[in-house]
C-alpha positions as CSV (number, residue, x, y, z in Angstrom):
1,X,74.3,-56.1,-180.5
2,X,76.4,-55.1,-177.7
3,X,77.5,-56.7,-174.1
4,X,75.6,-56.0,-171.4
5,X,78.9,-54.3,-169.6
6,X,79.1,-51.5,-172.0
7,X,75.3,-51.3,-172.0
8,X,75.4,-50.7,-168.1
9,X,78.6,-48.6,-168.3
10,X,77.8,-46.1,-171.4
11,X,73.9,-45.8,-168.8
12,X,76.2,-44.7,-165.7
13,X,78.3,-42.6,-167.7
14,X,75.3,-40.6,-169.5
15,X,74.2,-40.1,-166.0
16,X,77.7,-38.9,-164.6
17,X,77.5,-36.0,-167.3
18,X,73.9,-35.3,-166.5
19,X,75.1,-34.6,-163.0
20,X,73.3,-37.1,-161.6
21,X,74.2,-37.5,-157.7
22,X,74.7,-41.6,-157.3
23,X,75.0,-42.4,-161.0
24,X,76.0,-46.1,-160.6
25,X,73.3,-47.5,-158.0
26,X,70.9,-45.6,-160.1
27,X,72.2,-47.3,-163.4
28,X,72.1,-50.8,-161.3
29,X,68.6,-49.9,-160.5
30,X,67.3,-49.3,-164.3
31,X,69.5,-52.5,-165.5
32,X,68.1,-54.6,-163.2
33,X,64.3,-53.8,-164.1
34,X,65.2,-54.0,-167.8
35,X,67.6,-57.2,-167.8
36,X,66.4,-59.2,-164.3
37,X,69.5,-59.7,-164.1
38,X,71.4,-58.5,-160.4
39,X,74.8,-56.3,-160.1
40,X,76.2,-60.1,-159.5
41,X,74.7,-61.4,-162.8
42,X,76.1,-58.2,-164.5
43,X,79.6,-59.1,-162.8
44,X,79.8,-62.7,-164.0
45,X,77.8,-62.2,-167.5
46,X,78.0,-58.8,-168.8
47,X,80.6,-59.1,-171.0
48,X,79.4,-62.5,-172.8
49,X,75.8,-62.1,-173.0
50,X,74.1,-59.3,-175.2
51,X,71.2,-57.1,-175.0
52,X,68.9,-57.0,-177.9
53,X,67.2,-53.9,-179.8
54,X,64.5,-53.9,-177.5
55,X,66.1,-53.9,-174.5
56,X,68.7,-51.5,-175.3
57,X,66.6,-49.0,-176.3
58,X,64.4,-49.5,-173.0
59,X,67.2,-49.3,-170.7
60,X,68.5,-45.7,-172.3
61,X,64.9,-44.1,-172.4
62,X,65.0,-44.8,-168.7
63,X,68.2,-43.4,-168.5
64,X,67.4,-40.6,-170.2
65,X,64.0,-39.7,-167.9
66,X,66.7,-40.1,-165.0
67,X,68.8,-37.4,-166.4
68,X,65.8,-35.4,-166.9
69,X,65.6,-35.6,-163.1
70,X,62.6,-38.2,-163.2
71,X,62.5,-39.4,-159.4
72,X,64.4,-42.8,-159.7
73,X,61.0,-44.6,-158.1
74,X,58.6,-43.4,-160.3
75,X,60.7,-44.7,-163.3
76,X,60.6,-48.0,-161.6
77,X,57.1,-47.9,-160.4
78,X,57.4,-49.2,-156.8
79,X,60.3,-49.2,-154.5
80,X,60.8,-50.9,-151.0
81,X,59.7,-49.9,-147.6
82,X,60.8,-51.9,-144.5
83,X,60.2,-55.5,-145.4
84,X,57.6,-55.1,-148.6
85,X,57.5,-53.0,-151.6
86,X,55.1,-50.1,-152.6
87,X,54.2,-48.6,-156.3
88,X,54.6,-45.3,-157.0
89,X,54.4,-42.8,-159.5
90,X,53.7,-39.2,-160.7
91,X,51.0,-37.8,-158.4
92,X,52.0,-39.7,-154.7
93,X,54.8,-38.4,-152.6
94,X,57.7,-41.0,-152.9
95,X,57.9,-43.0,-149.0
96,X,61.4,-42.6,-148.1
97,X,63.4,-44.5,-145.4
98,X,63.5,-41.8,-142.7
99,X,59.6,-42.5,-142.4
100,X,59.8,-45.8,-141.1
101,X,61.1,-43.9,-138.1
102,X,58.0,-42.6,-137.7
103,X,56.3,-46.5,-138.2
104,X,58.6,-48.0,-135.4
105,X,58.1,-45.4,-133.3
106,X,54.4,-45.8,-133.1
107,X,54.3,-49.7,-133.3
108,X,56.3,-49.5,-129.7
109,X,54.4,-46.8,-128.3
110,X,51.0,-48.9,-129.1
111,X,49.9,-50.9,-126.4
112,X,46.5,-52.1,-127.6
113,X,45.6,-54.8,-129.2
114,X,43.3,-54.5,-131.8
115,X,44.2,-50.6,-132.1
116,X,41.9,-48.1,-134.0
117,X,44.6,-46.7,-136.3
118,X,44.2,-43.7,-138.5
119,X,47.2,-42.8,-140.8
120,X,45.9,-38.9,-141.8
121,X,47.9,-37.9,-145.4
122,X,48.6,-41.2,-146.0
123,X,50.0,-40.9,-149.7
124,X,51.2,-44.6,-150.7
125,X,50.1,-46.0,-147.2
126,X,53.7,-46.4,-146.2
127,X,53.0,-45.6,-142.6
128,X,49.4,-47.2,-142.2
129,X,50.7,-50.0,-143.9
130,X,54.1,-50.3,-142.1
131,X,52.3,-50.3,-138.4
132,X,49.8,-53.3,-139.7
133,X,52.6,-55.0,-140.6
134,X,54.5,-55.1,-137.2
135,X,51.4,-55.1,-135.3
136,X,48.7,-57.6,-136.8
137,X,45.7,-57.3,-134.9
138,X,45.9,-53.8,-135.4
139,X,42.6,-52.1,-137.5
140,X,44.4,-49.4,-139.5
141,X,42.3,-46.9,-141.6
142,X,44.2,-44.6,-144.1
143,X,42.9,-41.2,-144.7
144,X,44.0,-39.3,-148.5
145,X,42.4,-36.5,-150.0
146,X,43.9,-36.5,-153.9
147,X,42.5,-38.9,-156.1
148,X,46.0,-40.0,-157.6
149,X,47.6,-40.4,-154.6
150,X,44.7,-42.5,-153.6
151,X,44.4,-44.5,-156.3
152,X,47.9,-45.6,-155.4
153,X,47.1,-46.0,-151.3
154,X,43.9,-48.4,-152.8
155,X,46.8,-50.6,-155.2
156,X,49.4,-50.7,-151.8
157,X,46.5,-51.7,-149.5
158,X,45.6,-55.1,-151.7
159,X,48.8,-56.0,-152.9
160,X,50.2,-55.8,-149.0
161,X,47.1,-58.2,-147.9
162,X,48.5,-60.7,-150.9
163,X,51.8,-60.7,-148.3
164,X,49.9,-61.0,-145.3
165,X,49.5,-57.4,-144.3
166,X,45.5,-57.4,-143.5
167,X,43.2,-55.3,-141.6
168,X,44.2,-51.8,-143.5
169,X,41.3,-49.7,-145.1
170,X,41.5,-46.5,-147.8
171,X,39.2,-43.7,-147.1
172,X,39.0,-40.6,-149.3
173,X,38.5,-37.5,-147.2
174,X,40.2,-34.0,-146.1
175,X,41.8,-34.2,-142.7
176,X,41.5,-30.1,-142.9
177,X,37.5,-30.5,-142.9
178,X,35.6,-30.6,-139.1
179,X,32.8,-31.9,-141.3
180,X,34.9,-34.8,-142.3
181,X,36.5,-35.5,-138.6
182,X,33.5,-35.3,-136.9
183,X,32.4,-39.1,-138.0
184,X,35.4,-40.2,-135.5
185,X,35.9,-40.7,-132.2
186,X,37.4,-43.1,-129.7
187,X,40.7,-43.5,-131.7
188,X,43.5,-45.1,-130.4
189,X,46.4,-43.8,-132.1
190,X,46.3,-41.2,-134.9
191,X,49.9,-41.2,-137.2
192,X,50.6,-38.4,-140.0
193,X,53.6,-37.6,-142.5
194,X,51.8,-34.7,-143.6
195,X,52.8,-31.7,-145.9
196,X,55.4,-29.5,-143.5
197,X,57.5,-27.5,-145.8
198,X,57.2,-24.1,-146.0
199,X,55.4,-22.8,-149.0
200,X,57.8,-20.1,-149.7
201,X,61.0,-23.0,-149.7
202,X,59.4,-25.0,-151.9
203,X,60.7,-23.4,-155.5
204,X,64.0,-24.1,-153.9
205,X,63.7,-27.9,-153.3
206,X,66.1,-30.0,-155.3
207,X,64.9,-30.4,-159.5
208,X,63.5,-34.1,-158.9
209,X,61.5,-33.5,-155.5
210,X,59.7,-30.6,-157.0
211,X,58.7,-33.3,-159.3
212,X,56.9,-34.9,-156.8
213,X,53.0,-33.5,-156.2
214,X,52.8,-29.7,-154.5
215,X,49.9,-30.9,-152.4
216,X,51.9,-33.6,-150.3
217,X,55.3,-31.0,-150.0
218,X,53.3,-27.7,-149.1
219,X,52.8,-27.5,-145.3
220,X,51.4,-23.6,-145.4
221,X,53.6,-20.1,-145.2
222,X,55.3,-21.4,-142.1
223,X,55.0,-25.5,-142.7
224,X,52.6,-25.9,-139.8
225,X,49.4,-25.7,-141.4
226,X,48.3,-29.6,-141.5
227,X,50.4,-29.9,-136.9
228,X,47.5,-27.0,-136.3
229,X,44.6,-29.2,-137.7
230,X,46.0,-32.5,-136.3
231,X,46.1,-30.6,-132.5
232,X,42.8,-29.0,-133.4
233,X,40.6,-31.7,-135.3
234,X,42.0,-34.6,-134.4
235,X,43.9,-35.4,-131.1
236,X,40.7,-34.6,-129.7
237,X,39.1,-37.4,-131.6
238,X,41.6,-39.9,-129.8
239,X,40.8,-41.4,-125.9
240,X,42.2,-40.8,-123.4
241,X,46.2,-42.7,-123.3
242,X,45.8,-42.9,-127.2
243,X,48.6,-42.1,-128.7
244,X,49.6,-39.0,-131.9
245,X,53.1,-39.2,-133.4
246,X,54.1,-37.4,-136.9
247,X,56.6,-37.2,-139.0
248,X,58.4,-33.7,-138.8
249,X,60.9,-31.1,-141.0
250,X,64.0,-30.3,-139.6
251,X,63.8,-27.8,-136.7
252,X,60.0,-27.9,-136.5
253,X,60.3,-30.3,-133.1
254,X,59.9,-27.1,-130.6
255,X,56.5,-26.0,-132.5
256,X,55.0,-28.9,-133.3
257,X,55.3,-30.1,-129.5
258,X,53.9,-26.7,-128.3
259,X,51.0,-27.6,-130.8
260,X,50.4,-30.9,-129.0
261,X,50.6,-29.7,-125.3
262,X,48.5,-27.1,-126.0
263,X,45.9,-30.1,-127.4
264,X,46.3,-32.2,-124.1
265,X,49.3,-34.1,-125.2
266,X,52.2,-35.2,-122.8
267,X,55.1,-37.2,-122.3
268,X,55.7,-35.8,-125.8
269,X,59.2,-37.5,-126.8
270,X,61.3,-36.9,-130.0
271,X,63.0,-39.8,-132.2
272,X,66.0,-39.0,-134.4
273,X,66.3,-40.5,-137.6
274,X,69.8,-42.2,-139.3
275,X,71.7,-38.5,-140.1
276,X,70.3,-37.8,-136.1
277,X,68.0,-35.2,-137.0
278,X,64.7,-35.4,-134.8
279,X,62.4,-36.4,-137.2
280,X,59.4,-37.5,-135.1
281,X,57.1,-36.2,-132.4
282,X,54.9,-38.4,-130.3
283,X,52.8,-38.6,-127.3
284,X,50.2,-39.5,-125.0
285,X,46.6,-37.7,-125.1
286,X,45.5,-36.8,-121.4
Protein backbone atom coordinates (compact mmCIF):
# COMPACT_ATOMS: atom_id res chain seq x y z
CA UNK A 1 0.00 0.00 0.00
CA UNK A 2 1.11 3.39 -0.70
CA UNK A 3 0.73 7.00 1.23
CA UNK A 4 -1.82 9.05 0.40
CA UNK A 5 0.73 11.95 -0.80
CA UNK A 6 2.05 9.98 -3.67
CA UNK A 7 -1.52 8.71 -4.33
CA UNK A 8 -2.67 12.50 -4.77
CA UNK A 9 0.57 13.53 -6.43
CA UNK A 10 1.22 10.49 -9.20
CA UNK A 11 -3.33 11.70 -9.80
CA UNK A 12 -2.10 15.49 -10.53
CA UNK A 13 0.70 14.40 -12.40
CA UNK A 14 -1.26 11.92 -14.80
CA UNK A 15 -3.48 14.92 -15.31
CA UNK A 16 -0.53 17.50 -16.01
CA UNK A 17 0.49 15.07 -19.03
CA UNK A 18 -3.06 14.67 -20.15
CA UNK A 19 -3.08 18.43 -20.56
CA UNK A 20 -5.45 19.00 -18.24
CA UNK A 21 -5.95 22.97 -17.54
CA UNK A 22 -6.09 23.14 -13.37
CA UNK A 23 -4.63 19.67 -12.75
CA UNK A 24 -4.15 20.12 -8.90
CA UNK A 25 -7.69 21.49 -7.71
CA UNK A 26 -9.08 18.88 -10.03
CA UNK A 27 -6.89 16.10 -8.26
CA UNK A 28 -7.98 17.75 -4.70
CA UNK A 29 -11.46 17.43 -6.04
CA UNK A 30 -11.34 13.48 -6.92
CA UNK A 31 -9.24 12.77 -3.56
CA UNK A 32 -11.54 14.36 -1.55
CA UNK A 33 -14.70 12.29 -2.83
CA UNK A 34 -12.60 9.16 -2.67
CA UNK A 35 -10.64 9.64 0.76
CA UNK A 36 -13.19 12.40 2.84
CA UNK A 37 -10.38 13.62 3.69
CA UNK A 38 -9.73 17.83 2.84
CA UNK A 39 -6.48 19.35 1.12
CA UNK A 40 -5.74 20.10 5.07
CA UNK A 41 -6.10 16.35 5.99
CA UNK A 42 -3.96 15.47 2.95
CA UNK A 43 -1.29 18.13 4.33
CA UNK A 44 -1.07 16.84 7.85
CA UNK A 45 -1.67 12.88 6.98
CA UNK A 46 -0.77 12.05 3.60
CA UNK A 47 2.41 10.79 4.08
CA UNK A 48 1.54 8.46 7.29
CA UNK A 49 -1.74 7.07 6.39
CA UNK A 50 -2.32 4.72 3.34
CA UNK A 51 -4.82 4.05 0.80
CA UNK A 52 -6.07 0.64 0.32
CA UNK A 53 -6.68 -1.51 -3.00
CA UNK A 54 -10.03 -0.27 -3.23
CA UNK A 55 -9.52 3.10 -2.92
CA UNK A 56 -6.54 3.42 -5.03
CA UNK A 57 -8.00 1.99 -7.82
CA UNK A 58 -11.17 4.29 -7.41
CA UNK A 59 -9.33 7.41 -7.25
CA UNK A 60 -7.19 6.66 -10.72
CA UNK A 61 -10.40 5.52 -12.74
CA UNK A 62 -11.64 8.90 -11.86
CA UNK A 63 -8.52 10.33 -12.87
CA UNK A 64 -8.46 8.62 -15.76
CA UNK A 65 -12.32 9.78 -16.98
CA UNK A 66 -10.80 13.35 -16.13
CA UNK A 67 -8.11 12.90 -18.67
CA UNK A 68 -10.51 11.63 -20.96
CA UNK A 69 -11.98 15.12 -20.62
CA UNK A 70 -15.05 13.84 -18.47
CA UNK A 71 -16.60 17.31 -17.15
CA UNK A 72 -15.01 17.33 -13.49
CA UNK A 73 -18.90 17.58 -12.06
CA UNK A 74 -20.24 14.84 -13.66
CA UNK A 75 -17.42 12.64 -12.23
CA UNK A 76 -18.47 13.94 -8.86
CA UNK A 77 -22.08 13.89 -9.40
CA UNK A 78 -23.16 17.32 -7.86
CA UNK A 79 -21.23 20.42 -7.48
CA UNK A 80 -22.08 23.76 -5.55
CA UNK A 81 -24.17 26.59 -6.53
CA UNK A 82 -24.40 29.71 -4.27
CA UNK A 83 -24.96 28.42 -0.83
CA UNK A 84 -26.33 24.59 -1.69
CA UNK A 85 -25.22 21.93 -3.93
CA UNK A 86 -26.78 20.41 -7.04
CA UNK A 87 -26.32 16.77 -8.84
CA UNK A 88 -25.38 16.50 -12.12
CA UNK A 89 -24.39 14.27 -14.72
CA UNK A 90 -24.36 13.20 -18.38
CA UNK A 91 -27.54 14.61 -20.01
CA UNK A 92 -28.00 18.18 -17.87
CA UNK A 93 -25.96 21.25 -18.71
CA UNK A 94 -23.40 21.75 -15.82
CA UNK A 95 -24.67 25.27 -13.58
CA UNK A 96 -21.65 27.28 -13.57
CA UNK A 97 -20.92 30.37 -11.31
CA UNK A 98 -21.44 33.15 -13.87
CA UNK A 99 -25.31 32.07 -13.63
CA UNK A 100 -25.82 33.09 -10.31
CA UNK A 101 -25.47 36.51 -11.94
CA UNK A 102 -28.43 35.99 -13.50
CA UNK A 103 -30.18 34.68 -9.93
CA UNK A 104 -29.10 37.91 -8.01
CA UNK A 105 -30.00 39.94 -10.59
CA UNK A 106 -33.61 38.84 -10.64
CA UNK A 107 -34.01 38.32 -6.77
CA UNK A 108 -33.35 42.40 -6.55
CA UNK A 109 -35.36 43.24 -9.36
CA UNK A 110 -38.44 41.27 -7.77
CA UNK A 111 -40.57 43.24 -5.75
CA UNK A 112 -43.48 40.94 -5.04
CA UNK A 113 -44.02 38.93 -2.58
CA UNK A 114 -45.31 35.70 -3.19
CA UNK A 115 -44.02 36.05 -6.98
CA UNK A 116 -45.22 33.72 -9.79
CA UNK A 117 -41.83 32.58 -11.02
CA UNK A 118 -41.16 30.54 -14.15
CA UNK A 119 -37.43 29.51 -14.77
CA UNK A 120 -37.95 28.46 -18.78
CA UNK A 121 -34.82 25.81 -19.70
CA UNK A 122 -34.26 25.19 -16.36
CA UNK A 123 -31.64 22.18 -16.67
CA UNK A 124 -30.58 21.31 -12.95
CA UNK A 125 -32.90 24.13 -11.51
CA UNK A 126 -29.97 26.28 -10.69
CA UNK A 127 -31.74 29.47 -11.41
CA UNK A 128 -35.35 28.59 -10.19
CA UNK A 129 -33.86 27.10 -7.32
CA UNK A 130 -31.32 29.92 -6.57
CA UNK A 131 -34.26 32.76 -6.57
CA UNK A 132 -36.47 30.56 -3.96
CA UNK A 133 -33.66 30.51 -1.95
CA UNK A 134 -33.07 34.26 -1.57
CA UNK A 135 -36.59 35.01 -1.84
CA UNK A 136 -38.84 32.52 0.30
CA UNK A 137 -42.29 33.39 -0.29
CA UNK A 138 -41.61 33.29 -3.76
CA UNK A 139 -43.75 30.33 -5.95
CA UNK A 140 -41.18 29.27 -8.48
CA UNK A 141 -42.20 26.79 -11.35
CA UNK A 142 -39.33 25.26 -13.50
CA UNK A 143 -39.99 24.50 -17.04
CA UNK A 144 -37.52 21.43 -18.96
CA UNK A 145 -38.20 19.73 -22.01
CA UNK A 146 -35.56 16.59 -21.95
CA UNK A 147 -36.31 13.89 -19.81
CA UNK A 148 -32.67 13.52 -18.44
CA UNK A 149 -32.21 16.86 -17.71
CA UNK A 150 -35.51 16.63 -15.88
CA UNK A 151 -35.07 13.83 -14.08
CA UNK A 152 -32.17 15.76 -12.53
CA UNK A 153 -34.36 19.34 -12.02
CA UNK A 154 -37.11 16.69 -10.11
CA UNK A 155 -33.76 15.22 -7.70
CA UNK A 156 -32.50 19.23 -7.09
CA UNK A 157 -36.05 20.40 -6.39
CA UNK A 158 -36.46 17.69 -3.18
CA UNK A 159 -33.21 17.56 -1.97
CA UNK A 160 -33.15 21.72 -1.84
CA UNK A 161 -36.65 21.58 0.19
CA UNK A 162 -34.60 18.96 2.76
CA UNK A 163 -32.38 22.51 3.26
CA UNK A 164 -35.24 24.67 3.47
CA UNK A 165 -35.58 25.80 -0.13
CA UNK A 166 -39.62 25.23 -0.63
CA UNK A 167 -42.17 26.39 -2.86
CA UNK A 168 -40.20 25.22 -6.34
CA UNK A 169 -42.27 22.95 -8.80
CA UNK A 170 -40.80 20.70 -12.07
CA UNK A 171 -42.99 20.87 -15.05
CA UNK A 172 -42.08 19.00 -18.29
CA UNK A 173 -42.93 21.02 -21.33
CA UNK A 174 -41.34 22.90 -24.58
CA UNK A 175 -41.08 26.55 -24.03
CA UNK A 176 -40.88 26.60 -28.16
CA UNK A 177 -44.62 25.30 -28.17
CA UNK A 178 -47.72 28.25 -28.13
CA UNK A 179 -49.73 25.14 -27.27
CA UNK A 180 -47.71 24.68 -24.16
CA UNK A 181 -47.55 28.54 -23.18
CA UNK A 182 -50.92 29.17 -23.67
CA UNK A 183 -51.87 27.50 -20.07
CA UNK A 184 -50.06 30.73 -18.48
CA UNK A 185 -50.80 34.02 -17.81
CA UNK A 186 -50.43 36.67 -15.13
CA UNK A 187 -46.68 35.82 -14.42
CA UNK A 188 -44.61 37.84 -12.45
CA UNK A 189 -41.29 37.31 -13.53
CA UNK A 190 -40.16 34.85 -16.23
CA UNK A 191 -35.96 33.89 -15.86
CA UNK A 192 -34.17 31.69 -18.64
CA UNK A 193 -30.44 30.39 -19.23
CA UNK A 194 -31.42 29.02 -22.33
CA UNK A 195 -29.40 27.44 -25.31
CA UNK A 196 -27.58 30.72 -27.06
CA UNK A 197 -24.68 29.43 -28.91
CA UNK A 198 -24.57 29.37 -32.38
CA UNK A 199 -25.06 26.12 -34.01
CA UNK A 200 -22.35 26.37 -36.41
CA UNK A 201 -19.62 27.19 -33.13
CA UNK A 202 -20.58 24.48 -31.44
CA UNK A 203 -18.03 21.66 -32.99
CA UNK A 204 -15.54 24.16 -31.86
CA UNK A 205 -16.37 24.38 -28.10
CA UNK A 206 -13.69 23.06 -25.84
CA UNK A 207 -13.41 18.71 -25.77
CA UNK A 208 -15.21 18.49 -22.24
CA UNK A 209 -18.22 21.08 -22.94
CA UNK A 210 -19.11 19.31 -26.06
CA UNK A 211 -19.60 16.63 -23.58
CA UNK A 212 -22.26 18.24 -22.16
CA UNK A 213 -25.95 17.66 -23.98
CA UNK A 214 -26.36 19.43 -27.71
CA UNK A 215 -29.91 20.38 -26.70
CA UNK A 216 -28.96 22.85 -23.70
CA UNK A 217 -25.65 24.44 -25.89
CA UNK A 218 -27.52 24.84 -29.35
CA UNK A 219 -29.28 28.32 -29.45
CA UNK A 220 -30.07 28.04 -33.54
CA UNK A 221 -27.75 29.24 -36.72
CA UNK A 222 -27.38 32.67 -35.13
CA UNK A 223 -27.90 31.68 -31.10
CA UNK A 224 -31.16 33.57 -30.79
CA UNK A 225 -33.52 31.05 -31.51
CA UNK A 226 -34.98 30.26 -27.79
CA UNK A 227 -34.55 35.19 -27.04
CA UNK A 228 -37.20 35.05 -30.23
CA UNK A 229 -39.58 32.59 -28.44
CA UNK A 230 -39.08 34.09 -24.91
CA UNK A 231 -40.11 37.87 -26.68
CA UNK A 232 -42.74 36.14 -28.64
CA UNK A 233 -44.45 33.38 -26.31
CA UNK A 234 -43.71 34.43 -23.26
CA UNK A 235 -43.15 38.05 -22.04
CA UNK A 236 -46.53 38.41 -23.20
CA UNK A 237 -47.58 35.89 -20.70
CA UNK A 238 -46.15 38.26 -17.84
CA UNK A 239 -48.30 41.48 -16.22
CA UNK A 240 -47.78 44.34 -16.56
CA UNK A 241 -44.25 45.64 -14.20
CA UNK A 242 -43.39 41.83 -14.22
CA UNK A 243 -40.17 41.39 -14.81
CA UNK A 244 -37.87 38.91 -17.90
CA UNK A 245 -34.09 38.62 -17.27
CA UNK A 246 -31.76 35.86 -19.12
CA UNK A 247 -28.72 34.75 -19.17
CA UNK A 248 -26.76 35.74 -22.41
CA UNK A 249 -23.46 34.69 -24.71
CA UNK A 250 -20.93 37.14 -25.14
CA UNK A 251 -21.84 40.02 -27.53
CA UNK A 252 -25.46 38.89 -27.87
CA UNK A 253 -26.59 42.04 -25.30
CA UNK A 254 -27.47 44.52 -28.37
CA UNK A 255 -29.90 41.70 -29.94
CA UNK A 256 -31.31 40.20 -27.32
CA UNK A 257 -32.44 43.81 -25.91
CA UNK A 258 -33.84 44.69 -29.40
CA UNK A 259 -35.78 41.39 -28.91
CA UNK A 260 -37.27 42.54 -25.69
CA UNK A 261 -38.24 46.26 -26.66
CA UNK A 262 -39.75 45.12 -29.53
CA UNK A 263 -41.94 42.72 -26.96
CA UNK A 264 -42.88 45.70 -24.62
CA UNK A 265 -39.92 45.56 -22.43
CA UNK A 266 -38.08 48.65 -20.95
CA UNK A 267 -35.76 49.90 -18.61
CA UNK A 268 -33.87 47.00 -20.05
CA UNK A 269 -30.37 47.00 -18.01
CA UNK A 270 -27.31 44.79 -18.50
CA UNK A 271 -25.27 43.00 -15.46
CA UNK A 272 -21.64 41.99 -16.06
CA UNK A 273 -20.40 38.95 -14.69
CA UNK A 274 -16.76 38.40 -12.65
CA UNK A 275 -14.32 38.59 -16.11
CA UNK A 276 -16.96 41.91 -16.77
CA UNK A 277 -18.52 40.52 -19.70
CA UNK A 278 -22.34 41.48 -19.76
CA UNK A 279 -23.83 38.34 -19.17
CA UNK A 280 -27.47 39.25 -18.34
CA UNK A 281 -30.34 41.15 -19.78
CA UNK A 282 -33.40 42.24 -17.76
CA UNK A 283 -36.35 44.41 -17.64
CA UNK A 284 -39.63 45.59 -16.95
CA UNK A 285 -42.78 44.44 -19.22
CA UNK A 286 -45.03 47.62 -20.10
Amino acid sequence: MRTLQVIYLEGKQRLQKAGNESPAFDAICLFEHVFHMNRQDLMLHGNTKQATLEQETEFFSLIEQRAKKRPLQYILGEWPFLDFHLKMGEGVLIAREDTTVLVETAAKLIQTKQATILDLCAGTGAVGLGIASLLSTAHVTCVEKYAPAFAYLQQNIALCKEQGIENVVALQGDILSEAFASAFQDIDTIVSNPPYIETAVLPTLQEEVQKEPTTALDGGEDGLLFYRAIADIWIPKIKTGGIVAVEIGEGQETAVARLFADAGVEQIQFEKDSGNIIRVVAGIKK
